[in-house]
Each structure stands twice: as C-alpha cells, then as structure tokens.
N, CA, C and O of each residue as an XYZ file, in Angstrom:
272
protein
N     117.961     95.229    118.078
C     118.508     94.277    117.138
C     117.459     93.206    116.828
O     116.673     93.001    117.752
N     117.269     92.408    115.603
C     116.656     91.600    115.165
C     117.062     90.811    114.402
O     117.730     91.143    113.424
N     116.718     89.464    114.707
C     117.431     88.111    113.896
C     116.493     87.485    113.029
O     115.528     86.745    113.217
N     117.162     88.099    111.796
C     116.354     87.558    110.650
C     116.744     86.575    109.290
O     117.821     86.666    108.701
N     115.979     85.908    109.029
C     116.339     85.307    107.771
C     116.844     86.120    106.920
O     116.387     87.263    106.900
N     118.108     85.687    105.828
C     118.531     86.404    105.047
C     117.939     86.109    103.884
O     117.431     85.007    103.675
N     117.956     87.294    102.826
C     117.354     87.597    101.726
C     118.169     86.347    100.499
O     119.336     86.234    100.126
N     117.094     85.686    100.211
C     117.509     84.484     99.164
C     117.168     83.128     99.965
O     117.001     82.022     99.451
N     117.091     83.493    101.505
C     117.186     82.024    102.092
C     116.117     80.884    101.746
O     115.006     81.293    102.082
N     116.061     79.757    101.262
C     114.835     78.783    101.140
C     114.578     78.352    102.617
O     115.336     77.920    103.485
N     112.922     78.686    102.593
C     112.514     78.074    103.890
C     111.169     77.553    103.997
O     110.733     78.297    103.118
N     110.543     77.147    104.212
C     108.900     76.158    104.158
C     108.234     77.446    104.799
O     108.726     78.263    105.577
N     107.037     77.386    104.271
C     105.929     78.201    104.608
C     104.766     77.067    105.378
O     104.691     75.939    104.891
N     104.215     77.291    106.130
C     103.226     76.423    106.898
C     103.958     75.254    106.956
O     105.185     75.279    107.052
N     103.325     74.247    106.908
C     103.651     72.774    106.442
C     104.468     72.299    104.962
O     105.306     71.449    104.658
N     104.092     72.825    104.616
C     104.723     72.393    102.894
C     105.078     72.559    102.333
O     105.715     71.833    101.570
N     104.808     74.321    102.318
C     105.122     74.997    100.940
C     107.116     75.574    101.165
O     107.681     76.412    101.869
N     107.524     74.665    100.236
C     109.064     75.229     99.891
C     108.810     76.503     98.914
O     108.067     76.557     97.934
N     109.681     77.555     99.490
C     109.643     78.914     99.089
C     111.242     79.598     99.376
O     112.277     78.994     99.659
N     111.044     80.922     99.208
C     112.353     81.422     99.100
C     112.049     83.070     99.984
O     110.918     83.545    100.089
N     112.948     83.547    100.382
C     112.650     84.962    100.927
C     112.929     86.361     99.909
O     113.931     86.935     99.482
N     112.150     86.457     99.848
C     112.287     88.259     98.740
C     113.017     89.052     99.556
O     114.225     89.280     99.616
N     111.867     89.525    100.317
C     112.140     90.656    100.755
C     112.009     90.766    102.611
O     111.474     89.773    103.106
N     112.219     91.292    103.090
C     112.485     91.639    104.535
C     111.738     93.089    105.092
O     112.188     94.200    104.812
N     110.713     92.902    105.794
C     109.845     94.269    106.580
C     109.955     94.180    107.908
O     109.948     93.126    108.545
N     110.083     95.541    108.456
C     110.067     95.361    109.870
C     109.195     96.309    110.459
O     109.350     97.480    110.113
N     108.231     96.014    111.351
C     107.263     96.752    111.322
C     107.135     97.552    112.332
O     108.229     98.116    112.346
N     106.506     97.989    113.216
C     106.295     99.095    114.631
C     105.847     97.447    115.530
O     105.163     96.500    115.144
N     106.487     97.654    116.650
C     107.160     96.837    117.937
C     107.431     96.115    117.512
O     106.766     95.181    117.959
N     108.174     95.737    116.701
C     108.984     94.444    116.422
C     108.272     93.630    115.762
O     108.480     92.541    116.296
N     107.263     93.437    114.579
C     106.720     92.602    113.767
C     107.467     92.279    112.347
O     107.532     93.256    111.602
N     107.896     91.375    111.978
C     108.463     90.699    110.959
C     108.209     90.026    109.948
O     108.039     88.807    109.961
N     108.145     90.906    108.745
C     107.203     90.503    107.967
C     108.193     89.764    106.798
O     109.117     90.490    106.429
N     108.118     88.203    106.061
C     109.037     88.107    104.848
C     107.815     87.952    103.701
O     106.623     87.699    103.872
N     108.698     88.244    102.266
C     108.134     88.593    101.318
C     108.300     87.217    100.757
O     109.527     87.124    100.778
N     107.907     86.220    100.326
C     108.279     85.028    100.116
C     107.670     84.703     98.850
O     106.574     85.184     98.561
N     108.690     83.420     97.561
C     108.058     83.718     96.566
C     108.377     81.831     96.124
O     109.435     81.207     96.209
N     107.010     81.358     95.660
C     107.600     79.837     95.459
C     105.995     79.312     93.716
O     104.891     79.640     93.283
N     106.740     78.696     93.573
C     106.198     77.980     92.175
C     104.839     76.736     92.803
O     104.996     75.695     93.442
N     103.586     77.379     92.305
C     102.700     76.391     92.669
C     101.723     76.065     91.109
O     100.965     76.703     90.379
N     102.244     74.819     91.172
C     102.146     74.299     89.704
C     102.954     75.310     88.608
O     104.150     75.598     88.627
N     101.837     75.794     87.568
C     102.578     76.709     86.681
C     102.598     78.050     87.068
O     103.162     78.781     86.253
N     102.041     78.734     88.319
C     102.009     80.161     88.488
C     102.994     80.269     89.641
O     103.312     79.659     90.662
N     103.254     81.165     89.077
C     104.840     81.871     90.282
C     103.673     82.774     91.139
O     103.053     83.745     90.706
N     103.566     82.145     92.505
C     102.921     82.781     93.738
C     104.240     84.169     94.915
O     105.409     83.972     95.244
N     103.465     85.238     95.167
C     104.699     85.968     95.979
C     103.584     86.769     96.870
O     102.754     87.677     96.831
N     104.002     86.058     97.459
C     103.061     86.951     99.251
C     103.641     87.126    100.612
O     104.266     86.137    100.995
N     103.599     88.047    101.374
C     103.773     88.548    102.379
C     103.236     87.590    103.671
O     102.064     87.223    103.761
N     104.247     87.259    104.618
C     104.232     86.386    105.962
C     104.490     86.821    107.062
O     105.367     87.667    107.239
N     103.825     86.359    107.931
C     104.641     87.022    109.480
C     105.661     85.810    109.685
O     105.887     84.787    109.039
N     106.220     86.399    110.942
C     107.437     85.627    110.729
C     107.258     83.991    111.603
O     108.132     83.126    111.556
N     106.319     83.886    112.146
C     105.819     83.119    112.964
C     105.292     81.845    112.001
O     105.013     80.716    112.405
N     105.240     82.255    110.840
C     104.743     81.436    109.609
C     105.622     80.894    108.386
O     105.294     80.305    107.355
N     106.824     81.301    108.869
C     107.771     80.721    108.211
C     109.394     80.129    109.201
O     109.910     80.606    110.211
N     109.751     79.053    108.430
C     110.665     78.333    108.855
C     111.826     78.014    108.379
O     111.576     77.968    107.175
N     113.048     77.734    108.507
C     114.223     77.474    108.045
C     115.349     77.110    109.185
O     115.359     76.891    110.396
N     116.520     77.185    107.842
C     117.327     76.905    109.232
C     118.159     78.120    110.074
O     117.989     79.249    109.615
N     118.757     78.042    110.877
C     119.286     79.325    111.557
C     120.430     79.563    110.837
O     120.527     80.682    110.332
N     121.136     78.937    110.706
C     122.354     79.366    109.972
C     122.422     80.122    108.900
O     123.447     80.588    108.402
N     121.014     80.283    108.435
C     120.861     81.593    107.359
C     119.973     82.758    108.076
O     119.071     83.387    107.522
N     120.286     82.871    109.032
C     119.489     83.832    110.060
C     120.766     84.906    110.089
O     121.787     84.301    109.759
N     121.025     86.292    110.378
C     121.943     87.053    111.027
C     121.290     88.042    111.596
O     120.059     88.059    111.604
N     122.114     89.106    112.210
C     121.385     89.974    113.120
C     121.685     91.375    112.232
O     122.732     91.691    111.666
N     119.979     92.352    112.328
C     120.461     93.840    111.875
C     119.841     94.396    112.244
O     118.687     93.987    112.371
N     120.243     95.851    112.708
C     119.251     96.715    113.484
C     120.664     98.219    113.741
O     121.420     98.773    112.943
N     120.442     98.372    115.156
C     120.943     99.379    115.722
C     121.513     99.207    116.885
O     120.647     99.102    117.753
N     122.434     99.141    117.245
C     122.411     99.321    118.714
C     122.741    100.391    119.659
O     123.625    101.205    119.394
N     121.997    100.432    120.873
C     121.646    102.218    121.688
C     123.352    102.108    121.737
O     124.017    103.030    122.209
C-alpha cells in the first residue's frame, strides 16, 4: 500500500513554487513520482518530482495499492 497525494491536489514544490498534481507514478521499490504542473510568469511549466520534493497537506493524501 502507498499514501499518496491525490490527483488535482495543490501543493508547493521546493520552497515556493505553488503547483498542482497531474499525474501519479509508482516506480520499482516504492519510488513516487508526481507529475506537477504550475504557471511561471506567462509559460505553463509541467515536470516530473520525486516525492520527497513535494509538499502539501495530508488530508488530500489517501491510500492505493494492493493488499497480500
């Protein structure tokens, strides 16, 4: 199982950057990748994060996976 931000959630990237979550990857042993997409000046920026690099709050977190 894995607790992840949900798709739409706004959450800060590094320090500053307010952004939003696209998309959701999950990688081989458990790496967590979000697709994140936010307005810097006039160009719409969308790049790929580990999850260690983005922040929010939990309450838009839920759990999905499998269980044995």
């Amino acid at each position: 199982m894995f607790e992840v931000f949900k798709i739409g959630t706004p959450v800060t990237i590094g320090k500053s950057i307010d952004a939003t979550i696209l998309e959701i990857n999950i990688k081989d042993k458990g790496l967590v990748l979000y697709q994140c997409s936010w307005w810097n000046g006039n160009t719409y920026e969308v790049k790929w994060f580990e999850e260690f690099m983005v922040t929010g709050e939990q309450n838009f977190k839920e759990q999905i996976g499998f269980k044995k």
